[in-house]
C-alpha positions in Angstrom: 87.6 176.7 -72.6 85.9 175.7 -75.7 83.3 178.5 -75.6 86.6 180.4 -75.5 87.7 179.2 -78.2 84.9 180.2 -80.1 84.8 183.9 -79.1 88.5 184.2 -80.3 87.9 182.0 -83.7 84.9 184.8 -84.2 81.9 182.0 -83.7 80.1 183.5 -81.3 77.8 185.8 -82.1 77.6 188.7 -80.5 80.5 188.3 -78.4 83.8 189.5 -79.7 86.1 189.7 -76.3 86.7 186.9 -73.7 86.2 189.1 -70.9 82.4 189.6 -71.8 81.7 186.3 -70.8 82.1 187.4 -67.3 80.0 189.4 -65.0 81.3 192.7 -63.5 81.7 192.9 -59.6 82.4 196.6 -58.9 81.5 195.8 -55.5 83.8 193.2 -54.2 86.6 194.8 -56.4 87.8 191.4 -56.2 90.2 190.0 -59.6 88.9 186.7 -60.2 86.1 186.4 -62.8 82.5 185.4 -61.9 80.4 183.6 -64.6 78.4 185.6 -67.2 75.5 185.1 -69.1 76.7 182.5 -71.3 78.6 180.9 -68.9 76.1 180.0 -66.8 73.3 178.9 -69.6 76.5 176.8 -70.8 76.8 175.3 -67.2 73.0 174.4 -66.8 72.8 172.7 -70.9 75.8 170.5 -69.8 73.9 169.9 -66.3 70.7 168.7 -68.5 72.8 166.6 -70.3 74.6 165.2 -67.9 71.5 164.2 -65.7 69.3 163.1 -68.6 71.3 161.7 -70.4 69.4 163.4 -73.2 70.6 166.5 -75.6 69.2 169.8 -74.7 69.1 170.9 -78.0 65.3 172.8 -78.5 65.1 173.9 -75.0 64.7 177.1 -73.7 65.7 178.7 -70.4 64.1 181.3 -68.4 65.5 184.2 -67.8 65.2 185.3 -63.9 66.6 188.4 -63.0 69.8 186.8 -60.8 71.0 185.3 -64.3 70.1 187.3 -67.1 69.6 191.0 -66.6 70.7 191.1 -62.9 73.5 193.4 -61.3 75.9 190.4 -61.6 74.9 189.3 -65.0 77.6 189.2 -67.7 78.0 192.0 -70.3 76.2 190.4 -73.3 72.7 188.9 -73.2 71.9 185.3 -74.6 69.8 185.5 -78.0 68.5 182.7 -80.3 71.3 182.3 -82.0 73.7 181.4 -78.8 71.6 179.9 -77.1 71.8 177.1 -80.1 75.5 177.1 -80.4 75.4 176.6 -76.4 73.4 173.6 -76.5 75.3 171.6 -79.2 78.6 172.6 -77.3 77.1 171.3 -73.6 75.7 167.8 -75.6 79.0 167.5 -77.2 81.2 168.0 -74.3 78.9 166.0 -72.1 78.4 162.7 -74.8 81.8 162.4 -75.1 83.3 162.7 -72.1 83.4 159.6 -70.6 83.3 160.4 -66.4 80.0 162.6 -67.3 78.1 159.1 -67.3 76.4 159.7 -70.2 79.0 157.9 -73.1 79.2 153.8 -72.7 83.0 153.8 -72.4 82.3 155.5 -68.7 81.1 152.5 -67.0 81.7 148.8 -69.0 78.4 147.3 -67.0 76.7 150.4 -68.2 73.3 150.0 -70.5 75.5 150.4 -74.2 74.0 152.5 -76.9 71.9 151.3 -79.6 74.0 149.9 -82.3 73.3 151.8 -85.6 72.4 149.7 -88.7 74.8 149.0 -91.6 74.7 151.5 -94.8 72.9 149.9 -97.0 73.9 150.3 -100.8 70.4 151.3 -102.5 69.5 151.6 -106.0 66.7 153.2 -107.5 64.0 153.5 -110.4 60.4 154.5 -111.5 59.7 157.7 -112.9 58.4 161.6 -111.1 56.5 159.7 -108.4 59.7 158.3 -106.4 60.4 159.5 -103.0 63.3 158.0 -101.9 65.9 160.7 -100.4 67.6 158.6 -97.3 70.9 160.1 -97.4 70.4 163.4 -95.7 68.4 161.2 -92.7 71.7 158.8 -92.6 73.8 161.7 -92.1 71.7 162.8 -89.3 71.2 159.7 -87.8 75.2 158.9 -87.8 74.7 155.3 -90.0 78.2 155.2 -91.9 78.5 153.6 -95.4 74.9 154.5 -96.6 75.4 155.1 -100.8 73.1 156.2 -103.3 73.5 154.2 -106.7 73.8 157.1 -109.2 75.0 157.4 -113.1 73.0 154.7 -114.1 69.1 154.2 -115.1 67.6 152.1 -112.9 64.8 150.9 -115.0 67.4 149.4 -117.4 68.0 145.8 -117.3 71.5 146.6 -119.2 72.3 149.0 -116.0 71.6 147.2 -113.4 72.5 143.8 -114.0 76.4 144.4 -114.0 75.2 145.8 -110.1 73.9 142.8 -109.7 76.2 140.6 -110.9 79.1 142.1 -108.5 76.6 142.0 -105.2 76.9 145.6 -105.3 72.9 146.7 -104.7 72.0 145.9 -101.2 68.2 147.3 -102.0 66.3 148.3 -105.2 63.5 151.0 -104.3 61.0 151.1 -107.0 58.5 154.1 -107.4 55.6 154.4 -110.4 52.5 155.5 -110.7 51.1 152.2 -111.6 50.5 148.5 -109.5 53.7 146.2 -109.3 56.8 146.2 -111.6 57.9 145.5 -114.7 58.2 141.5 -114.8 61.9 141.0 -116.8 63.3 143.6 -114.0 62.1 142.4 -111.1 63.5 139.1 -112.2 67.0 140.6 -112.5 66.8 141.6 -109.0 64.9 138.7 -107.7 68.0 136.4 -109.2 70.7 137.9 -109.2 70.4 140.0 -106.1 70.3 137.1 -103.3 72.8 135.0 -105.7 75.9 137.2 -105.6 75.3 139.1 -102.2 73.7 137.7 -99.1 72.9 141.1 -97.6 70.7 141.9 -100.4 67.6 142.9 -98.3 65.0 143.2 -101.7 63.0 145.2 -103.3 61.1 147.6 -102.0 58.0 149.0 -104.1 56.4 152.7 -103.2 52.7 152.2 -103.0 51.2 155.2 -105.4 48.8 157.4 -104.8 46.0 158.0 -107.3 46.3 159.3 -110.7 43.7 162.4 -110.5 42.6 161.2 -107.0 40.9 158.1 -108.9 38.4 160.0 -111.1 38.0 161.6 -114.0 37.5 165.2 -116.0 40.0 166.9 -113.5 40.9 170.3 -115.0 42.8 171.9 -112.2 44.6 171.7 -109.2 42.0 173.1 -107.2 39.7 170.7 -107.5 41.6 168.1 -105.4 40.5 170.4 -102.2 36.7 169.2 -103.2 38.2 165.7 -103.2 35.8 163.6 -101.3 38.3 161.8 -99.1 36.4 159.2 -97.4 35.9 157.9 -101.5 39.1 158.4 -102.2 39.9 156.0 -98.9 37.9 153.4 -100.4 39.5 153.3 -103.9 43.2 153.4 -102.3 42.0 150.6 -100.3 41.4 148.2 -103.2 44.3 149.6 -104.8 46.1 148.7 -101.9 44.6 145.1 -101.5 46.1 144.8 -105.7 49.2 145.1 -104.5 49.4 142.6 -101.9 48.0 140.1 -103.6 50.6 141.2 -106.4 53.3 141.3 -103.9 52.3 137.6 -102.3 52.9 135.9 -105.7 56.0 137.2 -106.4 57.2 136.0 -102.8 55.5 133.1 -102.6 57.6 132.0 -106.5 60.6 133.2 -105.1 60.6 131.3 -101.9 61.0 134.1 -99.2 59.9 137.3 -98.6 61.4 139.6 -101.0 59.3 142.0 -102.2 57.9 144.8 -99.3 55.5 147.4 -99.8 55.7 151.1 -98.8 52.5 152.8 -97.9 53.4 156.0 -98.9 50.1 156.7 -101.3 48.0 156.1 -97.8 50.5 158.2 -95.6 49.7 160.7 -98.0 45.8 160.5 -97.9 46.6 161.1 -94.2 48.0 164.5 -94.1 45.5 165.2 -96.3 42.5 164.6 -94.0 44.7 166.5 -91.2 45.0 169.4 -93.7 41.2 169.1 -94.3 40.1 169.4 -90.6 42.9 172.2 -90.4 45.2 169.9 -87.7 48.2 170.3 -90.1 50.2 173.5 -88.7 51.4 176.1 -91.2 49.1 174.7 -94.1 45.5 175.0 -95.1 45.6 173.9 -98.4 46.6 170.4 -100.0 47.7 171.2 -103.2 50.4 173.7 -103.7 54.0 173.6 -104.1 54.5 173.0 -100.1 51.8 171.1 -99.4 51.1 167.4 -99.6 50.2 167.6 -103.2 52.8 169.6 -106.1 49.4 171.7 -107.5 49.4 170.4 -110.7 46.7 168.2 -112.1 48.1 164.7 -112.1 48.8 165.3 -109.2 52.9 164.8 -108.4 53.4 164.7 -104.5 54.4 168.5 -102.8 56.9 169.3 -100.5 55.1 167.4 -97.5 54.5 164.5 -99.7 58.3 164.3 -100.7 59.3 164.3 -97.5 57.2 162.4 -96.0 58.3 159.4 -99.0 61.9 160.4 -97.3 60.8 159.6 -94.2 59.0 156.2 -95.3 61.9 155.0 -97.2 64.3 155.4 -94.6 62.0 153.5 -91.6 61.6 150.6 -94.0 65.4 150.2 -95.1 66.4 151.0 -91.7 64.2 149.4 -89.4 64.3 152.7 -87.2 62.2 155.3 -86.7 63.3 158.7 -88.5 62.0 160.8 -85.7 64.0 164.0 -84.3 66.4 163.9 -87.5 66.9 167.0 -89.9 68.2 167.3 -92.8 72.2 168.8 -92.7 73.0 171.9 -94.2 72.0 175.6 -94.4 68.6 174.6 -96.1 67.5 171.7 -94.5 64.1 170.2 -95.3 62.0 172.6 -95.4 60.1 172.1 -92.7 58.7 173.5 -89.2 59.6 171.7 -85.9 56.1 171.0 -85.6 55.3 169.8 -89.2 58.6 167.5 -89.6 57.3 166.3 -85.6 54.2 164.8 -87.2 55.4 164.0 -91.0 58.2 161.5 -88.6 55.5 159.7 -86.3 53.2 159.1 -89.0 55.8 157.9 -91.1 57.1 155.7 -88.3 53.4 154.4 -87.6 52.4 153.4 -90.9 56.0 151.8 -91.9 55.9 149.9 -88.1 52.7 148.3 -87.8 52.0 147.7 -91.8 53.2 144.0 -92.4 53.8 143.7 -96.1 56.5 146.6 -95.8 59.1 144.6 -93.4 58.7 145.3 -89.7 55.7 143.9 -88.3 54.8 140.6 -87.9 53.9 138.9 -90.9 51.1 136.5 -91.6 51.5 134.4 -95.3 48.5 134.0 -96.8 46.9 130.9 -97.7 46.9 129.2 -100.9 43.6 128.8 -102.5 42.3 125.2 -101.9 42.5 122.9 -105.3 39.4 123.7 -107.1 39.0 127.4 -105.3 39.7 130.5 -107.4 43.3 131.8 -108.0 44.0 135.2 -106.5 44.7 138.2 -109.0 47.5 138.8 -110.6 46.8 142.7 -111.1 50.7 143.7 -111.4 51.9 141.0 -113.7 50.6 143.3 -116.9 51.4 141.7 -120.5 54.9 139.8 -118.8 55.6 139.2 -122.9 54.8 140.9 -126.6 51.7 140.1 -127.3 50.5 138.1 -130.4 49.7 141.0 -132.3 52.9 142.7 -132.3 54.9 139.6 -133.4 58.5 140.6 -134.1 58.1 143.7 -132.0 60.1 144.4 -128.8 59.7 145.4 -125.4 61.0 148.2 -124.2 61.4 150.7 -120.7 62.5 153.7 -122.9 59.5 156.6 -122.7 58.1 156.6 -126.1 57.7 160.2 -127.7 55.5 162.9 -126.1 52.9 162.8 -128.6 52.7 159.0 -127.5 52.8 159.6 -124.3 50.0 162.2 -124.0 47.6 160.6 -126.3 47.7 157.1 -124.0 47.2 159.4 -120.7 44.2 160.9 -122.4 43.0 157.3 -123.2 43.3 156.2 -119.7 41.4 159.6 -118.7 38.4 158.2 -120.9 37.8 155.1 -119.8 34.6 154.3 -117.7 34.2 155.6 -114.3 34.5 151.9 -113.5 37.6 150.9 -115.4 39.7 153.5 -114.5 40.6 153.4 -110.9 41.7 149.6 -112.2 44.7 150.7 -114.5 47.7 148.7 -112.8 50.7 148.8 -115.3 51.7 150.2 -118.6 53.8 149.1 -121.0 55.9 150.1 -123.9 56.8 148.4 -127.4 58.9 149.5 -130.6 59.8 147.6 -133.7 62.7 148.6 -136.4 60.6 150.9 -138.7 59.9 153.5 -135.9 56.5 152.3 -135.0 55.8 152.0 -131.1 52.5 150.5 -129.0 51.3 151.0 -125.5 49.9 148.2 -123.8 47.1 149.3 -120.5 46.4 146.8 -118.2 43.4 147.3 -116.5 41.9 144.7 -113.8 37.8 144.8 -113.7 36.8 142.5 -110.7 39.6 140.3 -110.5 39.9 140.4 -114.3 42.6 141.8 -116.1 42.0 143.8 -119.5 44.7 144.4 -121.8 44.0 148.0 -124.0 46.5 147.8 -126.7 47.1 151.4 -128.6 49.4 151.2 -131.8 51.1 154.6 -133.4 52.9 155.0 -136.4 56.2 156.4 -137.2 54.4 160.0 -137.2 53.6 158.8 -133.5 49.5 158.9 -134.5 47.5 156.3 -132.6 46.2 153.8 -135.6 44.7 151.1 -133.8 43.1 150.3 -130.2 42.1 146.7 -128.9 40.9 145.6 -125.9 40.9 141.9 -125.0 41.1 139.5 -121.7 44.4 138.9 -120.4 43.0 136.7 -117.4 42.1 136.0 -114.2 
């Protein structure tokens, strides 16, 4: 009836009369109507259904002679684009009708279905790097009440804190290019989130890849295909280890376990090496606009790399693996069947079995025995002004472009040593229009601060590098 129904609303393709839905029978000259093509294919979905308990959605029939191009087959064969429409109607039909055995309501000693999670309420901040996108992957996955924070800038203290204050953030994603986060921010959350809402899950921080893959003199995009990725596995190890032992301070201060890591910068080096050995369907190269990598020189993550941080995101917030959801709509991701299949499991891996980002066991580390050396604080970055800009202020405003592009080009020059160290950055303005830029860089457990001045003309006059600490 429904399939009817679709043929007379015009939905169908390819069919535009009921009657072609059923086979001719010259023979038998009987008056009652024998099933068609799409009949039958219909009759076998909701059979697959029914029995496995499992959408058919993807599958594909065969086509023997006695159904599809027989003398008693129906007037209008079944392409592509029916065959879809089929599938969803036969899972629809099937799921919700309760004496097909497949919905709970059918049987109240059946198995029940896996309750969904809550929507969470998530807010978000950092700057080009961030990767969060879990609203299309709610939708697919059915999880009601899931809102993205917008109209306000998440790396404001002034924003955010009215959020707060009304327990109206259930999460905080957090996505730079640098090691931890800026101190008077994470305190807002770290405060203020558990106080006025006891759902408040925490803050979860998206581990970076490398600025130019860790090295320096890049030039072009190309040249990240040369990377050496067995080096480049070794530097986003220690940057990784930076992070966790940023990570276990600020959890061990507040008490609890509120600060989890998203492995996205190593989920990325991953379809990078399957690119490399050529085991990445539909793409050969890793920086271009639909690859892993964007193609410029920074590098910002592609196509693959943004979903992929969609994909992350969503198995950390959720606790649930993202696999077999698509994005809704006309455009969806992007994405084959077979690339979006592997993006999903490794996203699900890494998330599942990595313990500082929320679903695997986790171990606390040890405090360092009285005497013993302190672990790193690599993240913590100058936490107030320092002495020499007495009177300035702090600030998480950009500073102008001028500023911006001479402290990059800074960073670019420092020793081959120094620079895959560069954890956090941080800005500084007084009244007459003057602004600084304060580098942190952590050397063997020690961390540098590289102060750069500019004046109002937003010209660099002054660079000093000193000891912050252990």
């Amino acid at each position: 009836m429904k399939m009817r129904q679709l043929v007379v609303a015009g939905k169908l393709p390819g069919v535009t009369k009921q009657s072609q839905l059923f086979a001719d029978d010259d023979e038998a000259k009987r008056l009652d109507d024998h099933a068609g093509n799409q009949i039958v294919v219909l009759a076998m979905y909701c059979a697959h259904a029914a029995i496995y308990r499992k959408s058919p959605d993807g599958l594909r029939l065969s086509s023997p002679d006695g159904f599809f191009g027989g003398p008693r087959a129906g007037k209008v064969p079944v392409d592509d684009a029916q065959h879809a429409i089929l599938q969803k109607l036969a899972w629809e039909t099937v799921s919700k009708y309760p004496y097909a055995g497949v919905s709970a309501a059918q049987d109240p000693k059946s198995e029940p279905a896996k309750k969904l999670p809550a929507g969470l309420r998530v807010a978000g901040a950092g700057n080009s790097w961030y990767s969060e996108n879990c609203e299309p992957l709610c939708k697919a996955a059915g999880i009601v009440g899931h809102k993205k924070i917008t109209g306000i800038n998440g790396n404001r203290i002034e924003d955010v804190t009215p959020l707060l204050e009304k327990g109206e953030i259930d999460a905080f994603v957090y996505g730079r290019t640098d090691i931890g986060m800026e101190q008077k921010l994470l305190s807002a959350f770290l405060e203020l989130g558990p106080k006025n809402n006891p759902n408040f899950r925490g803050v979860y921080v998206q581990m970076p890849w490398l600025v130019h893959d860790g090295r320096q003199g890049v030039k072009s995009a190309e040249e990240y295909e040369k990377t050496d990725l067995v080096e480049l596995q070794v530097k986003l190890e220690k940057s990784r280890k930076q992070q966790e032992v940023w990570a276990d301070e600020v959890n061990a201060k507040a008490g609890k376990r509120v600060v989890f890591l998203v492995p996205l910068g190593d989920g990325m080096l991953e379809v990078r090496k399957l690119i490399a050995a050529g085991k990445f369907p539909g793409v050969t190269k890793q920086s271009d606009g639909n690859s892993v990598l964007r193609g410029d020189i920074m590098p910002h993550q592609g196509l693959l790399g943004m979903r992929l941080g969609s994909y992350m995101h969503f198995a950390a917030l959720y606790r649930m693996s993202p696999e077999g959801l698509k994005f809704p709509g006309k455009d969806g991701d992007g994405l084959t069947d077979a690339q979006r299949a592997i993006l999903q499991k490794l996203a699900w891996d890494m998330v599942s079995k990595y313990p500082y980002a929320g679903i695997a066991k986790f171990d606390a580390p040890k405090t360092p025995k009285e005497g013993g050396k302190p672990a790193t604080k690599p993240g913590d970055g100058p936490t107030g002004v320092p002495d020499a800009l007495k009177g300035w202020k702090g600030t998480t405003d950009l500073p102008a472009e001028a500023v911006v592009a001479d402290y990059n080009a800074y960073i670019e020059k420092l020793p081959k040593g120094e620079r895959p160290g560069v954890a956090d950055v941080k800005y500084y303005a007084d009244d007459a229009g003057r602004s600084a830029v304060a580098v942190l860089v952590v050397v063997d457990g020690t961390r540098w601060t590289h102060l750069l001045v500019y004046d109002e003309q937003h010209k660099r006059t002054g660079a000093t590098k000193y000891a912050a600490g252990k």
